[in-house]
N, C-alpha and C positions, 0 to 999 in steps of 0.2 A: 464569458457568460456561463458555457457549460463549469467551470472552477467554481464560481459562486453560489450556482445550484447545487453541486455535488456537496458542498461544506453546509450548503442549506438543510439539505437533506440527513445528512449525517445528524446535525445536532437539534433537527426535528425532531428524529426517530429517538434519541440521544433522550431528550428533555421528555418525549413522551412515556419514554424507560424510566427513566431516572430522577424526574422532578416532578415528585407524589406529593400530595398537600398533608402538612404535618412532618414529611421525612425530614432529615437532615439528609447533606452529603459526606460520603467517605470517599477517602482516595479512592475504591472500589468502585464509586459510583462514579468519580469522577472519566480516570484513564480511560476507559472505551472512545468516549467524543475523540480521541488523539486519533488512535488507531483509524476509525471509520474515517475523518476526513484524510487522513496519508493515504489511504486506498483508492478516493475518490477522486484526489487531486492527482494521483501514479496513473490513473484511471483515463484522467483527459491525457497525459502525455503520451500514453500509447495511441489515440483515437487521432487525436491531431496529429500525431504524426502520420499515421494512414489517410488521412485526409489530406494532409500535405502533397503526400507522393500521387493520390491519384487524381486532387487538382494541380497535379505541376507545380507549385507554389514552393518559394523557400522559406526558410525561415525569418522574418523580421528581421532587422537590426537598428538598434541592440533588441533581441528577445525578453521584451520586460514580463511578459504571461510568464513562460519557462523559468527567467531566473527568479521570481516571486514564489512562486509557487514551488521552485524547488527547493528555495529555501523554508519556506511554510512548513513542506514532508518531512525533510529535513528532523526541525523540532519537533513534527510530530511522533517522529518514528523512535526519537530520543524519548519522549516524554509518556508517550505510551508507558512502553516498561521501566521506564523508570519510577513513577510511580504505582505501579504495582509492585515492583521491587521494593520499595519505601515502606509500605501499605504492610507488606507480606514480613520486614524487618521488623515492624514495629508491634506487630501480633506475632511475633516469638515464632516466626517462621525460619529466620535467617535470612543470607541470600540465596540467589539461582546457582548451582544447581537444586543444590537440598530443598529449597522453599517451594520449590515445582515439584516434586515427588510428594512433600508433605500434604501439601495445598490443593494436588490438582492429581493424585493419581491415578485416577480414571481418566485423564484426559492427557497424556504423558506426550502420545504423538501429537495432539494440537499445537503443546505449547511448544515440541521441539521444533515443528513447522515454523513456529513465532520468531523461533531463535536464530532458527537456520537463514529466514527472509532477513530477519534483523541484521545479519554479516553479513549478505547479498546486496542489502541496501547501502550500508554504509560503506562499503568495497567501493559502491559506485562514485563517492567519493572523492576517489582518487585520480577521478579522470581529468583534472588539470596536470595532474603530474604525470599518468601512463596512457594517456589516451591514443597519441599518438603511436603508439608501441604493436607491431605485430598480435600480437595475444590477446590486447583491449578488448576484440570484440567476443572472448568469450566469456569476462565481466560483463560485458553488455546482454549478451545469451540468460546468462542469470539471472536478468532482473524478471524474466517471462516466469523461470522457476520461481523464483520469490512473489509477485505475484499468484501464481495457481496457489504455492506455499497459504499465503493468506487469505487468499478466499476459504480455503478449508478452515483454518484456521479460525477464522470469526464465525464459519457456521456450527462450528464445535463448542465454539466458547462464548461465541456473543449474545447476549441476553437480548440485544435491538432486533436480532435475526430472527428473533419470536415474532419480529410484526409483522402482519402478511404481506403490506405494500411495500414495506425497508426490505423483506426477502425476497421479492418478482425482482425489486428494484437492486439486488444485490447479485440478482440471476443475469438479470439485460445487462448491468456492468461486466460482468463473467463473461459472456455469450459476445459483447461487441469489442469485449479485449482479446477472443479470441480472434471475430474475425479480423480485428485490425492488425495482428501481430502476422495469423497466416498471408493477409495482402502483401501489408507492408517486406516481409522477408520475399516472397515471391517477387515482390516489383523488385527489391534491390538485387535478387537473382538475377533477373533476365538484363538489370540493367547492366551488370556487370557482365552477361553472356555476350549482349551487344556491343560492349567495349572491347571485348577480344575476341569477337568474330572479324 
């Protein structure tokens, strides 16, 4: 339910931006919707997972919420920049790197934040083939950077983050991704203290 909302929300705030009576749409207008629901559905997997741990519950099986929706982020995180890559090609920008310096150079550190989550994310990826692996869990550490990364990120850049209730509402996701990551690492602390006490 909270996944539904959160895509609700996004392409509320989205449409209330972007679909002006008389406008057309541009790639421009279009790509933001991507981004804001990848954030929002990244958004529940932190939450439910703190939920998880502090009502004892495991995860489903099979985990159909998780795999849906991670594939959903997924394209979103794909299509986000990509079409603004497209968009930014096709008005004699070039690609990224150069079309970011041309395009946006007052905003250099936002869209590096973009870039940086965007390899963050897709790293995570790979966690059918290195998950198991010693080191995975400092991919995993990553996705918290990649996160904060994009929250910065959409408030620098996002035109929806003008709206006051999309912006509280971009705050409480911020604010309860915080708290759910500091829980969640705590509980998997102690649970491991307990293991080897």
């Amino acid at each position: 339910m909270a996944g539904l909302l959160t895509v609700a929300a996004a392409v509320a705030v989205w449409a209330e931006v972007r679909l002006v009576p008389g406008g057309g749409l541009t790639l421009y207008d279009l790509f933001p919707v991507f981004g804001l629901t990848a954030f929002g559905l990244m958004w529940t997997h932190f939450v439910y997972g703190a939920l998880r741990r502090y009502f004892k519950t495991e995860k489903p099986t099979p985990y159909t919420y998780g795999t849906v929706s991670s594939g959903i982020v997924l394209a979103m995180i794909i299509l986000h920049p990509a079409l603004l890559w497209f968009g930014l090609w096709l008005d004699g920008f070039g690609l990224p790197p150069l079309s970011y310096v041309m395009a946006y150079s007052s905003e250099l550190l936002a869209i590096l934040c973009g870039s940086i989550s965007l390899g963050i994310f897709l790293a995570y990826e790979l966690k059918r083939f290195f998950g198991e692996k010693h080191w995975w869990k400092y991919i995993a550490y990553l996705q918290v950077v990649g996160m904060i990364a994009i929250f910065y990120h959409a408030l620098e850049l996002g035109g929806e983050l003008n709206v006051v209730w999309f912006r509280a509402l971009w705050w409480l996701y911020f604010l309860s991704f915080g708290v759910s990551v500091i829980y969640s690492y705590y509980h998997d602390y102690r649970i491991k203290k307990e293991k080897i006490a």
